[in-house]
PATORTI-523153 format. One record per residue (C-alpha): residue number from 0; residue in one letter; x, y, z. Coordinates in steps of 0.25 Angstrom, whole numbers, padded with zeros to 4 digits, m for minus. Layout:
<num->NUM, residuo->A, u->X, v->Y, w->Z>
...
***
This chain:
<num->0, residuo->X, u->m0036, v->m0538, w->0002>
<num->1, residuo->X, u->m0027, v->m0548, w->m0003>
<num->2, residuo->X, u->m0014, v->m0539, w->m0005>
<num->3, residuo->X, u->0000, v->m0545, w->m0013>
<num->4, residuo->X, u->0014, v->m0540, w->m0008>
<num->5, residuo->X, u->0025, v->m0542, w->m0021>
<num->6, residuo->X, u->0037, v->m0545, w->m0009>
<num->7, residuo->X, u->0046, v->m0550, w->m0022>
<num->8, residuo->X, u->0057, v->m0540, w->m0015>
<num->9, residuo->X, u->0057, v->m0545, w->m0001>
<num->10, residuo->X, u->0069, v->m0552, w->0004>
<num->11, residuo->X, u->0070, v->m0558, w->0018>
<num->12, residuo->X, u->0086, v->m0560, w->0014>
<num->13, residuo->X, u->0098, v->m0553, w->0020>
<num->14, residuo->X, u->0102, v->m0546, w->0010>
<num->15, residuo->X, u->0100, v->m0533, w->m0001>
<num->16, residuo->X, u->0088, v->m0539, w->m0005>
<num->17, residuo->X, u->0083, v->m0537, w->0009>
<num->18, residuo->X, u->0083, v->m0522, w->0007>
<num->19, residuo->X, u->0075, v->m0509, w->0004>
<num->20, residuo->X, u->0059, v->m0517, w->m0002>
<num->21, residuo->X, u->0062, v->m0530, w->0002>
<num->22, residuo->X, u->0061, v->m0523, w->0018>
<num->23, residuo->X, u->0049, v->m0514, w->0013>
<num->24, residuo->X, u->0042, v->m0528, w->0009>
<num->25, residuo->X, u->0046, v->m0534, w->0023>
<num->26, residuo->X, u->0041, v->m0524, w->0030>
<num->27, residuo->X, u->0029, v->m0520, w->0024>
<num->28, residuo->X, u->0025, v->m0536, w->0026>
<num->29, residuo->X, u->0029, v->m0535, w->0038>
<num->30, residuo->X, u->0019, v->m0522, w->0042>
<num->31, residuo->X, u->0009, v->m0530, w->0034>
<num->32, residuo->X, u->0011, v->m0542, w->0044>
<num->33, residuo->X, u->0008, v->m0534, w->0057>
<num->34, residuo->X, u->m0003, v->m0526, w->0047>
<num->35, residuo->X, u->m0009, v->m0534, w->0038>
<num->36, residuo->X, u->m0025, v->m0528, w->0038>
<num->37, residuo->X, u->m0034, v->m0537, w->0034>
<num->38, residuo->X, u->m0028, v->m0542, w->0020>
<num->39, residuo->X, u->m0020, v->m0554, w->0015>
<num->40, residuo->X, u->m0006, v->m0552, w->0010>
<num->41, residuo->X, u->0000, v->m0561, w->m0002>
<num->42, residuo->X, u->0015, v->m0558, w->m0002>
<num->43, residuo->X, u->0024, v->m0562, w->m0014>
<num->44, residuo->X, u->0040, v->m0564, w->m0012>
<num->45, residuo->X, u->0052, v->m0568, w->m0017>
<num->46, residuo->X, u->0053, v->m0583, w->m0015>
<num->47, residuo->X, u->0048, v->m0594, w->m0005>
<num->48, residuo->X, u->0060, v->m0591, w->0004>
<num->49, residuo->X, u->0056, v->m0577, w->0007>
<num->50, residuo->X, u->0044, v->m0582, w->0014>
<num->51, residuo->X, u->0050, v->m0592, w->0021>
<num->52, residuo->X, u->0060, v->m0581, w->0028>
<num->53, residuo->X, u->0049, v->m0570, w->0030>
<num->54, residuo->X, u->0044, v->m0582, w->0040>
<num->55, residuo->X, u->0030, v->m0574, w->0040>
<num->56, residuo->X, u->0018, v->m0580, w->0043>
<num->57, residuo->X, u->0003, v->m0570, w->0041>
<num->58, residuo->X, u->m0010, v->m0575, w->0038>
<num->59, residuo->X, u->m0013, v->m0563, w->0030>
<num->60, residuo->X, u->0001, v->m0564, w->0021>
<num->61, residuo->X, u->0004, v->m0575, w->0010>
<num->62, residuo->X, u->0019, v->m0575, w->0005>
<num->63, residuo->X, u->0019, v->m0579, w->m0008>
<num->64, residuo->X, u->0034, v->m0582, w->m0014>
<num->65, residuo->X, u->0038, v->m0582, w->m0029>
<num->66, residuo->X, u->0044, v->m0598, w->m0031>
<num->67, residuo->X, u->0056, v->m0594, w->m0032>
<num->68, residuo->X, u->0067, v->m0581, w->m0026>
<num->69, residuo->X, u->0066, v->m0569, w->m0037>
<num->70, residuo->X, u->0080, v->m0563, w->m0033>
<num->71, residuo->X, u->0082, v->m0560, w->m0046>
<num->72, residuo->X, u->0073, v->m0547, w->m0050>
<num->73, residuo->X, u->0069, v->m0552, w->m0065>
<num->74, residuo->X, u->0063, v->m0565, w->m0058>
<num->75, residuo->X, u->0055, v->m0557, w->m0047>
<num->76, residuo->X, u->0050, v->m0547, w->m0058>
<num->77, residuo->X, u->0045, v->m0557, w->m0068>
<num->78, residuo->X, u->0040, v->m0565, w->m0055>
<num->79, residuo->X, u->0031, v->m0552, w->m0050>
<num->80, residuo->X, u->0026, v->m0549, w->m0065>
<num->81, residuo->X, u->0023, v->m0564, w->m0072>
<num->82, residuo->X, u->0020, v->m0571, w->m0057>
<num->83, residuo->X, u->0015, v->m0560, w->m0047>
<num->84, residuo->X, u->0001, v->m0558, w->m0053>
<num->85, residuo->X, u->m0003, v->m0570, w->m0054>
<num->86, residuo->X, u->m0002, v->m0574, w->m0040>
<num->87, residuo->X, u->m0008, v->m0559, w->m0037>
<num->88, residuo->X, u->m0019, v->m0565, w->m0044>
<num->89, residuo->X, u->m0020, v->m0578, w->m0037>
<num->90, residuo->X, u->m0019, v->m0571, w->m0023>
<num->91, residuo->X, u->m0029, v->m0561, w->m0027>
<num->92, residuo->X, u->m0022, v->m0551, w->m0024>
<num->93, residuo->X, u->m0030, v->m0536, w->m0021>
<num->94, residuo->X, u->m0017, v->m0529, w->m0020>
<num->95, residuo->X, u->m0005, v->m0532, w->m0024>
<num->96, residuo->X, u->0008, v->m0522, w->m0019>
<num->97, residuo->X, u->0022, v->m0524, w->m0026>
<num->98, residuo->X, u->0031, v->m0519, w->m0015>
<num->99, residuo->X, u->0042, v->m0515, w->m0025>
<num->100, residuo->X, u->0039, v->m0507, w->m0035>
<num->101, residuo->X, u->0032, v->m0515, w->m0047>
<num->102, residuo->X, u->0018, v->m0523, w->m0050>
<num->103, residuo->X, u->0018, v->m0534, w->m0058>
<num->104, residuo->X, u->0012, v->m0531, w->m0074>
<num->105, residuo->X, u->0000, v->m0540, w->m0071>
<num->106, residuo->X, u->m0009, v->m0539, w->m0060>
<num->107, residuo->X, u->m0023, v->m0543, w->m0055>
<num->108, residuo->X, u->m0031, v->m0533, w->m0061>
<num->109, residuo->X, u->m0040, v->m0530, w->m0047>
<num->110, residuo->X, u->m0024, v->m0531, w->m0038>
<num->111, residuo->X, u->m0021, v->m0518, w->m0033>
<num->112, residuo->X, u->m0006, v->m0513, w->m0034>
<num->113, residuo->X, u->0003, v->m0506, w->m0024>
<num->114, residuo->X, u->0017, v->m0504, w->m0026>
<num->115, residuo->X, u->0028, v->m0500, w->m0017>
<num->116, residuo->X, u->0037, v->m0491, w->m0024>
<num->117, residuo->X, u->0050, v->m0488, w->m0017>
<num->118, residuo->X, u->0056, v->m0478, w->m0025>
<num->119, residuo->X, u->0058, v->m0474, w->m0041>
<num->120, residuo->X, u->0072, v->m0474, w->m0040>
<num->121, residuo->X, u->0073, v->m0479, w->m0055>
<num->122, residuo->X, u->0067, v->m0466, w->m0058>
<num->123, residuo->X, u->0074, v->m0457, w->m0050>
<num->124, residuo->X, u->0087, v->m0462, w->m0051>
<num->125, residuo->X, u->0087, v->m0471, w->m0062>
<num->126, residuo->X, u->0102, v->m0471, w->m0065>
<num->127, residuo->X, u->0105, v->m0477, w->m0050>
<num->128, residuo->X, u->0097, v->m0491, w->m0055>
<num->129, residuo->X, u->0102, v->m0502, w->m0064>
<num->130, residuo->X, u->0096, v->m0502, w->m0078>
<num->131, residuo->X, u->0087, v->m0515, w->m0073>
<num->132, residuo->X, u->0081, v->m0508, w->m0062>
<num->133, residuo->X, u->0077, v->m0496, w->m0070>
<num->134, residuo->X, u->0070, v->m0503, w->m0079>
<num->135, residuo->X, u->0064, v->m0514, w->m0070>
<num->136, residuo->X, u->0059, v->m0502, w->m0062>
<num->137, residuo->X, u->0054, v->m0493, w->m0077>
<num->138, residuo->X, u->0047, v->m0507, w->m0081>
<num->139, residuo->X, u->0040, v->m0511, w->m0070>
<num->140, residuo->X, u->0040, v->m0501, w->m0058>
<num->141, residuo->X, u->0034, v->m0488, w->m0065>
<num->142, residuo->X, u->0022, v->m0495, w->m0072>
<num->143, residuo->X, u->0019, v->m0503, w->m0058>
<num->144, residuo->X, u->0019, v->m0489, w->m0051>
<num->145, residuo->X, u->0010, v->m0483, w->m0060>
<num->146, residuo->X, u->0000, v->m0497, w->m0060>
<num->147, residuo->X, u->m0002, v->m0499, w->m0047>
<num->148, residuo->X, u->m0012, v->m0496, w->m0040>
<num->149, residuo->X, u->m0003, v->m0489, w->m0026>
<num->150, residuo->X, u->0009, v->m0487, w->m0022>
<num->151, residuo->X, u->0016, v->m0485, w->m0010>
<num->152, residuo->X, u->0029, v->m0477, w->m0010>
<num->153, residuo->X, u->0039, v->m0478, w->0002>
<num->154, residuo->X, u->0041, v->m0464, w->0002>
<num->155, residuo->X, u->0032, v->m0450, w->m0001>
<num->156, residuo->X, u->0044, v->m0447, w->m0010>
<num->157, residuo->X, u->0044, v->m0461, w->m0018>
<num->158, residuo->X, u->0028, v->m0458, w->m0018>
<num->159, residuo->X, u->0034, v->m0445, w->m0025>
<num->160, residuo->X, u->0043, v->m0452, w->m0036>
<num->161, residuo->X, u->0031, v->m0462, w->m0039>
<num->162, residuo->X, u->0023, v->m0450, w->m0043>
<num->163, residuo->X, u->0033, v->m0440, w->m0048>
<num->164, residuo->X, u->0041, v->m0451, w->m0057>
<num->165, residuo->X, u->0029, v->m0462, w->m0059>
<num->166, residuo->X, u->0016, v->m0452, w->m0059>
<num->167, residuo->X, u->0009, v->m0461, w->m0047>
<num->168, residuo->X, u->m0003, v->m0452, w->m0043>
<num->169, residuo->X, u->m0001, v->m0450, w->m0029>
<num->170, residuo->X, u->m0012, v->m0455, w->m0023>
<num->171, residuo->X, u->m0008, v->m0469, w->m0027>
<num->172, residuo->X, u->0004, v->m0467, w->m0022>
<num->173, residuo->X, u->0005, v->m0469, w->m0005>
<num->174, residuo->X, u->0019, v->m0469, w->0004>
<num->175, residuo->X, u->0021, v->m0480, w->0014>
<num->176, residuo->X, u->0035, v->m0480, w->0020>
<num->177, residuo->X, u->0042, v->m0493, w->0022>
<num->178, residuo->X, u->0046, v->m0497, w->0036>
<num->179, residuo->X, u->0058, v->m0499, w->0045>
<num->180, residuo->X, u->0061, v->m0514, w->0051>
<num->181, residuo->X, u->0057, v->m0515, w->0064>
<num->182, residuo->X, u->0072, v->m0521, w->0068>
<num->183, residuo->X, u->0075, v->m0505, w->0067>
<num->184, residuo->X, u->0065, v->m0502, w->0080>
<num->185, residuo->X, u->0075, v->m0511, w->0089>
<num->186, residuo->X, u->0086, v->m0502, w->0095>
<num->187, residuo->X, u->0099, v->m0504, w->0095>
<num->188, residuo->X, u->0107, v->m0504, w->0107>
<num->189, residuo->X, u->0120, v->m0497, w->0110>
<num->190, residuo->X, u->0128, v->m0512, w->0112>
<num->191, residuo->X, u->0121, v->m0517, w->0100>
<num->192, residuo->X, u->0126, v->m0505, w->0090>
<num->193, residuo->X, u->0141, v->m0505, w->0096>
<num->194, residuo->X, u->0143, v->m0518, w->0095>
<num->195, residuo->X, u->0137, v->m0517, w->0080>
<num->196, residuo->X, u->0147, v->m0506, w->0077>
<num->197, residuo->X, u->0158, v->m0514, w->0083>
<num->198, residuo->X, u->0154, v->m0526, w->0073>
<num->199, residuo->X, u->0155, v->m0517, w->0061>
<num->200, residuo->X, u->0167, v->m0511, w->0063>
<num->201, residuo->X, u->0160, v->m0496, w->0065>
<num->202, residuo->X, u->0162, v->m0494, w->0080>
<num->203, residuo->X, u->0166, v->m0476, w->0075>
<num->204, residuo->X, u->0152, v->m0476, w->0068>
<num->205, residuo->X, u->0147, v->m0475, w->0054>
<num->206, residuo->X, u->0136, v->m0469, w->0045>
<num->207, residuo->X, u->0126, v->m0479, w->0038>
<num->208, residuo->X, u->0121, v->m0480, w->0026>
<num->209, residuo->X, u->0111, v->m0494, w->0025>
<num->210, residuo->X, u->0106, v->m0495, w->0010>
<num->211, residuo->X, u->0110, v->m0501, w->m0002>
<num->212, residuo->X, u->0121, v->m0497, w->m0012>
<num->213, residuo->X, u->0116, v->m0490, w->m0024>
<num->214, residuo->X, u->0118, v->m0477, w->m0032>
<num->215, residuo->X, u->0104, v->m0470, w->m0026>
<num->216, residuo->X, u->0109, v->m0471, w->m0011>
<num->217, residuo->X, u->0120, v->m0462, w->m0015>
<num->218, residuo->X, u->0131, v->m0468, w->m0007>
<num->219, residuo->X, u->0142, v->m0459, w->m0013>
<num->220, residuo->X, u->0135, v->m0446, w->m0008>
<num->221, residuo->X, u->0136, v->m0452, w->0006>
<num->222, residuo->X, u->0150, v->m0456, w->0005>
<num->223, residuo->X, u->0156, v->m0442, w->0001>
<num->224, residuo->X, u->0146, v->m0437, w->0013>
<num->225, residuo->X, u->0152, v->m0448, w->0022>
<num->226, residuo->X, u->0167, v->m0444, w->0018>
<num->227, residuo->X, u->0164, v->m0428, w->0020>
<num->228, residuo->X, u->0158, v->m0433, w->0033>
<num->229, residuo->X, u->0173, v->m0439, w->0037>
<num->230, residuo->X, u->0181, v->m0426, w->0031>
<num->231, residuo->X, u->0172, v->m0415, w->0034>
<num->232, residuo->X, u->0166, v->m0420, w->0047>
<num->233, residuo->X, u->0178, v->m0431, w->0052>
<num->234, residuo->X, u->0167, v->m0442, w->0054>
<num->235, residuo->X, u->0173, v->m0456, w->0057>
<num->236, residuo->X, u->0161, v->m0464, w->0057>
<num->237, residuo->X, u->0161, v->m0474, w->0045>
<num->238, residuo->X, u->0151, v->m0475, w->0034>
<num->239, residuo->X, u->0144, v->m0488, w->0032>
<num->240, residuo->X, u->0137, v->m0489, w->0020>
<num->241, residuo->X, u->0129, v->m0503, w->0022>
<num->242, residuo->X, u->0122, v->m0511, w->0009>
<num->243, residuo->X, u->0120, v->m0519, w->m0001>
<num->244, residuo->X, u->0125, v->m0514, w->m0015>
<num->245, residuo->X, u->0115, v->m0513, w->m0024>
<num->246, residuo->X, u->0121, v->m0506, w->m0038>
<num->247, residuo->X, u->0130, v->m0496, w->m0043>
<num->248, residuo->X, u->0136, v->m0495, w->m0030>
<num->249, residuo->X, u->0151, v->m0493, w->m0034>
<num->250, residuo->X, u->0152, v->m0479, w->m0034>
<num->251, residuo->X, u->0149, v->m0480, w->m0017>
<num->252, residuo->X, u->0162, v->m0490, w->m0016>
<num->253, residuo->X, u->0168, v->m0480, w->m0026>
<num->254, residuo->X, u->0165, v->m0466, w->m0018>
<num->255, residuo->X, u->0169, v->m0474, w->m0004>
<num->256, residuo->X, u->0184, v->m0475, w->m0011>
<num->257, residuo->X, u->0186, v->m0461, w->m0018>
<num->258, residuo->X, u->0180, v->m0454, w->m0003>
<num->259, residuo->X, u->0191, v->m0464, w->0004>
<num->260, residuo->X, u->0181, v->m0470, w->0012>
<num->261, residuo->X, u->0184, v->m0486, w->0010>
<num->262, residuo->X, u->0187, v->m0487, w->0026>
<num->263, residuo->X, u->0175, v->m0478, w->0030>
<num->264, residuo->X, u->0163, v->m0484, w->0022>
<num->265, residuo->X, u->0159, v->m0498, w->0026>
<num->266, residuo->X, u->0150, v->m0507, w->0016>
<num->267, residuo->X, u->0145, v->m0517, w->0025>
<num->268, residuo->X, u->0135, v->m0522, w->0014>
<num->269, residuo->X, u->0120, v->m0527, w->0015>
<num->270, residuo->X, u->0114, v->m0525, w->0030>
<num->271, residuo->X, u->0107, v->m0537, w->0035>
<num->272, residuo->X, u->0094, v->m0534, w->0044>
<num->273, residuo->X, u->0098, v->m0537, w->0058>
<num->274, residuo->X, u->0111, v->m0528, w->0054>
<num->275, residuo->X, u->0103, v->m0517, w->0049>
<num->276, residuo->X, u->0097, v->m0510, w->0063>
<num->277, residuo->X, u->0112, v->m0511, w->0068>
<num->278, residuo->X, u->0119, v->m0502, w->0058>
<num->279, residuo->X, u->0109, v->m0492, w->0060>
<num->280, residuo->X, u->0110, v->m0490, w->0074>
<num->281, residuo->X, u->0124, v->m0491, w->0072>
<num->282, residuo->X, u->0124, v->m0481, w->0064>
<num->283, residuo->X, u->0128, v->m0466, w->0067>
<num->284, residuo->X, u->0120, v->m0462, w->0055>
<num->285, residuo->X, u->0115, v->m0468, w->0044>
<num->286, residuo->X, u->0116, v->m0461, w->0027>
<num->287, residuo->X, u->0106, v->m0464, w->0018>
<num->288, residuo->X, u->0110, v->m0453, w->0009>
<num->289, residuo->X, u->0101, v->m0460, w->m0006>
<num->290, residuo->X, u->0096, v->m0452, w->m0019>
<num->291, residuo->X, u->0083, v->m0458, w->m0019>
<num->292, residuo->X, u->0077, v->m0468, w->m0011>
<num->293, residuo->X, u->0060, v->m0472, w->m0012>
<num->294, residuo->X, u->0061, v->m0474, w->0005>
<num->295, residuo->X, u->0074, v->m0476, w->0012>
<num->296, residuo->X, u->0071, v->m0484, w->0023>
<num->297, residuo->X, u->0087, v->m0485, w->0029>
<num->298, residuo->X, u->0084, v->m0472, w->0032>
<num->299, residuo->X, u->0073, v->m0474, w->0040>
<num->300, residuo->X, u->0080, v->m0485, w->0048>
<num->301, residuo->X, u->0090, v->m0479, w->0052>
<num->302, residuo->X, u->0081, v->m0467, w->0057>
<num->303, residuo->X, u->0074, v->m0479, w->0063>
<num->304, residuo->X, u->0086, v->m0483, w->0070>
<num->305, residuo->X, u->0090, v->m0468, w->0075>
<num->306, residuo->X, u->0101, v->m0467, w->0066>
<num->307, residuo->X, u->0103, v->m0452, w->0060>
<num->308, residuo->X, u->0100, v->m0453, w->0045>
<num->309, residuo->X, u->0106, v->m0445, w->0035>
<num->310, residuo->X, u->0099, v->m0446, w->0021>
<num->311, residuo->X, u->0093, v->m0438, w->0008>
<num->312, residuo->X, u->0085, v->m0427, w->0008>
<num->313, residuo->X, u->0077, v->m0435, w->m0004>
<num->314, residuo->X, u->0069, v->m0446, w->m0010>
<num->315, residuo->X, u->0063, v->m0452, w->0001>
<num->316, residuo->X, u->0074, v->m0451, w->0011>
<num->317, residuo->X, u->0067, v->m0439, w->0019>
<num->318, residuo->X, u->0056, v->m0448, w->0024>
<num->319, residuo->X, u->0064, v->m0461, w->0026>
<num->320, residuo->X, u->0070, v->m0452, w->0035>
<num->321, residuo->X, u->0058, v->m0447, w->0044>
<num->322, residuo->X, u->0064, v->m0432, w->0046>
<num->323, residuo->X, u->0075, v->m0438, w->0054>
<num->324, residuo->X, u->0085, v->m0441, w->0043>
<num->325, residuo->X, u->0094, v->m0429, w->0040>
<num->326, residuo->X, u->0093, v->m0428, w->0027>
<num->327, residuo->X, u->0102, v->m0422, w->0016>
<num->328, residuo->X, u->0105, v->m0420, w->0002>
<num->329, residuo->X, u->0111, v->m0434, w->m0004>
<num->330, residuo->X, u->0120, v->m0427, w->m0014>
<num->331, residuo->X, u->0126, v->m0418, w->m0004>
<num->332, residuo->X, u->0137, v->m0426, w->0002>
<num->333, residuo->X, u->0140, v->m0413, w->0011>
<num->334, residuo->X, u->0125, v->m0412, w->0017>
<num->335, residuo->X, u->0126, v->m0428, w->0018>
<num->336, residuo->X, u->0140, v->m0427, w->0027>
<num->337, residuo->X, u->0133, v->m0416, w->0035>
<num->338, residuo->X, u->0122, v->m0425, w->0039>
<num->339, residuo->X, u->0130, v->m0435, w->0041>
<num->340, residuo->X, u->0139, v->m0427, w->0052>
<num->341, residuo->X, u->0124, v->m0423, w->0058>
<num->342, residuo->X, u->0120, v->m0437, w->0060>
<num->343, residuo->X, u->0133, v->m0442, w->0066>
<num->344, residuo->X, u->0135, v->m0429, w->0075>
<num->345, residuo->X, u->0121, v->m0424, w->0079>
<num->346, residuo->X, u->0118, v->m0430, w->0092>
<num->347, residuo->X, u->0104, v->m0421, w->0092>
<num->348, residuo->X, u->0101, v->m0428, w->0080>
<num->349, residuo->X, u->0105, v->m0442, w->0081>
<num->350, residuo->X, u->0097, v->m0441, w->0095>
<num->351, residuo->X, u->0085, v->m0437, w->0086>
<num->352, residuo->X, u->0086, v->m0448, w->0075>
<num->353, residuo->X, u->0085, v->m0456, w->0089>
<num->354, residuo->X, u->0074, v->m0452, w->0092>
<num->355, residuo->X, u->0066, v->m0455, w->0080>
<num->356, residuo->X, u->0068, v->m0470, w->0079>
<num->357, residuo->X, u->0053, v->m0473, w->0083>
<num->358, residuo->X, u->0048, v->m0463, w->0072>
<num->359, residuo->X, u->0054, v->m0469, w->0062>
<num->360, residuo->X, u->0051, v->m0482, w->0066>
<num->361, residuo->X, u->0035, v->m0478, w->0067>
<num->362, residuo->X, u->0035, v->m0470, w->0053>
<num->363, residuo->X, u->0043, v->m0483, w->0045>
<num->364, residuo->X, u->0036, v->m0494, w->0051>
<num->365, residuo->X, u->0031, v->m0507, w->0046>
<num->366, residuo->X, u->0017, v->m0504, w->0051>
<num->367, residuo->X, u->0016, v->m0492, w->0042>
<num->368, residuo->X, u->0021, v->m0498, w->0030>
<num->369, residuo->X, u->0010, v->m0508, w->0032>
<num->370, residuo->X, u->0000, v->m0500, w->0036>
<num->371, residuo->X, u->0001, v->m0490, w->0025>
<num->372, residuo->X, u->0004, v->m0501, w->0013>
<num->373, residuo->X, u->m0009, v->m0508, w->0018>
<num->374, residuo->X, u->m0016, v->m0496, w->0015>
<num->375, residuo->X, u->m0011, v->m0494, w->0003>
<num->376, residuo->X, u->m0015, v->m0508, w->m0002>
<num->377, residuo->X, u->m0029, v->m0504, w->0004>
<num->378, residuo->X, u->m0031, v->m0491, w->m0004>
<num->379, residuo->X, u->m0025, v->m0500, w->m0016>
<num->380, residuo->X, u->m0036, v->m0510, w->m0017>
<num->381, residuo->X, u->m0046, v->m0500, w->m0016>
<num->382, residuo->X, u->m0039, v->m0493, w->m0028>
<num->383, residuo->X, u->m0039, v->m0507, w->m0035>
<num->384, residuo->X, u->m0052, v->m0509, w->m0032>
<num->385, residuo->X, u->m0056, v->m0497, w->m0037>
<num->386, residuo->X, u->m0048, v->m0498, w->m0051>
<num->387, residuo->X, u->m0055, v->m0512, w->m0052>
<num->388, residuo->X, u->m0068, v->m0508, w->m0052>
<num->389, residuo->X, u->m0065, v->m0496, w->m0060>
<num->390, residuo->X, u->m0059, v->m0506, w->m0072>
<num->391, residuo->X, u->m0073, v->m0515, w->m0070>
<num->392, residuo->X, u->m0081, v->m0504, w->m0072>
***
C-alpha cells in the first residue's frame, strides 16, 4: 500500500509545541521506521525545516513539507483542506491517516481514511475551551469522525466517547495506546538525581505535576489537596507544578496566593526533552489529578520512571496508569491529600512502583503503537476496497 501520514502537528522544536500529538506523531514514525511492513510511507509536515532536523533517511518514507511553516492554525487548516488532496491524489495514496483528529473535505474517492482521535473534550467539557477551538472542532472534527473509514482511539474510554457522543459503530472503532520515549528506559543513577535536585533548589523533595496549564487538568483541586497534605499531614516537601501555560490558567496562580502557598509552589515553566527524565526520577511522586484526558501519557512516564503516581479515577487515567497508579476521585481534595501521604510515606508501595518499570515500558512501547496502527491501515484498505467496489457496482 501507498499509505499518507497528515504530520502538520509535528514539531521537532523545544518548546509547547513539542507536546501531547506532536510526540504521538514522532513516535508513531518512529515504530514505523523500525516496522515499516512492506509498504511505502508519504509523510506530510509542517515546513522544509522540519525535515531537515528530523535528519531521517528510509527508503520506504517520503517527507513531503508544505513550502512554507503553518504556525499559525488558520494557515495549516486551509493548507490540509485546499492543498492536501491534491497531492494525495498525485502520490496515489491507498490510505491516508490524519493523525489529529480531521480529514480534509475532498478526497480521492478510492483513499481509505483513519483518524486518530485523542479525545472529545470539546464535547465533554466544552466551557474549558476557547470559542475558536469549539467551533473549529464542531466543524471539522465531528463530520471527519463519522466519514472516515477507521479510527483509532488512544484509549478504550475515548473509544467510548467516540461512540457514546459521535455514534461511531464500534467495530470501526479500534484502541491503540501511544508510547513512551525510550529516553525513559535509561536509569537514573543516585549521583545523577542529587546532583539534579541540588541544581533546582529542591534538595527536601517535591511532588510533580508535568502537563500543560489549563482548566481540565484541575490544578486547583490539587493545590487545596497539596495544602491539607502540609496542615493535616506536616509534609515539607515542595509542590512543583512544571508547563507551559495554555489558557485560562489564572485561577491556578489565583488559588496558589489565597492557600499561601507562593513559597511552596514552584513554576518552572516548559520541560525541554533531556530534562524531562530527570524530574521524574527526582521526583518523590508525581500528580496528575485531570477531569478528562483521551490518554494521559505523563502518567505512564512516570510509572515508567518508578515514580508512585497519583491520578483520577476517570476518563482514561485508569489505564495510563496500568493498575499501578493510585487513583482517586479528582474533586475530592481530602482522598487527593490522602494519596498523596501514601505515595510519599508507603515504602511497600513505592518498592512496587519500582518494580513495574519494565511492564510499563513493554505495554506503551513504540513497537506496539506501530505494530497495531499498521494493522489498522491494513483492515482500512480492505474496507476501502470494499466500499469501492460496492459504489461501482
Amino acid at each position: 500500500m501507498r499509505i499518507g501520514i497528515n504530520a502538520q502537528l509535528l514539531s521537532v522544536g523545544q518548546g509547547y509545541r513539542n507536546s501531547g500529538v506532536s510526540r504521538y506523531i514522532r513516535y508513531l514514525l518512529t515504530g514505523l521506521e523500525q516496522n515499516p511492513g512492506e509498504h511505502s510511507y508519504t509523510v506530510f509536515v509542517n515546513g522544509p525545516a522540519v525535515i531537515e532536523q528530523l535528519d531521517t533517511h528510509h527508503p520506504q518514507i517520503t517527507y513531503i513539507s508544505a513550502p512554507w511553516p503553518e504556525e499559525r492554525p488558520v494557515v495549516r487548516v486551509a493548507w490540509e483542506q485546499a492543498v492536501l488532496p491534491s497531492l494525495l491524489r498525485q502520490q496515489r495514496i491507498d490510505v491516508f491517516h490524519s493523525a489529529v483528529n480531521v480529514l480534509p473535505e475532498w478526497l480521492p474517492a478510492r483513499c481509505a481514511t483513519v483518524i486518530t482521535l485523542h479525545d472529545l473534550a470539546f464535547l465533554r467539557f466544552p466551557h474549558i475551551l476557547t470559542r475558536s477551538k469549539r467551533l473549529y472542532h464542531r466543524t471539522f472534527t465531528v463530520r471527519s469522525l463519522q466519514r472516515a473509514t477507521m479510527l483509532i482511539t488512544v484509549s478504550a474510554s475515548t473509544r467510548q466517547d467516540a461512540h457514546e457522543l459521535v455514534h461511531i459503530p464500534y467495530e470501526r472503532i479500534h484502541t491503540v495506546y501511544p508510547c513512551i520515549d525510550a529516553r525513559f528506559s535509561h536509569v537514573m543513577v543516585g549521583e545523577q538525581i542529587e546532583s539534579f535536585r541540588a541544581q533546582k533548589g529542591l534538595t527536601d523533595g517535591f511532588i510533580l505535576y508535568l502537563g500543560t496549564l489549563e482548566p481540565r487538568k484541575n490544578i486547583p483541586t490539587l493545590l487545596e489537596a497539596y495544602a491539607r497534605l502540609r496542615q493535616q499531614y506536616d509534609r515539607r516537601e515542595k509542590l512543583v507544578l512544571a508547563g507551559s501555560k495554555g489558557w485560562l490558567y489564572d485561577t491556578i496562580f489565583e488559588t496558589v496566593r489565597q492557600l499561601g502557598l507562593e513559597t511552596e509552589v514552584i513554576f518552572p515553566g516548559f520541560v525541554p526533552d533531556e530534562e524531562q527524565a530527570l524530574w521524574y526520577y527526582a521526583a518523590r511522586a508525581f500528580a496528575y489529578p485531570s477531569l478528562y484526558e483521551g490518554f494521559g501519557i505523563p502518567v505512564a512516564e512516570a510509572l515508567a520512571c518508578g515514580v508512585p503516581v497519583v491520578t483520577s479515577n476517570i476518563s482514561s487515567l485508569p489505564e495510563a496508569g496500568a493498575d499501578i497508579a493510585l487513583t482517586v476521585n479528582p474533586h475530592d481534595s481530602e482522598e487527593m491529600a490522602q494519596a498523596l501521604y501514601r505515595a510519599l510515606t508507603d515504602e511497600t508501595y513505592r518498592d512496587f512502583c519500582r518494580t513495574q518499570t519494565s511492564t510499563v515500558l513493554q505495554k506503551f512501547s513504540a513497537q506496539e503503537l506501530a505494530r497495531k496502527t499498521l494493522a489498522v491501515y491494513e483492515q482500512a484498505a480492505k474496507q476501502g476496497t470494499t466500499r469501492a467496489a460496492m459504489r461501482a457496482q
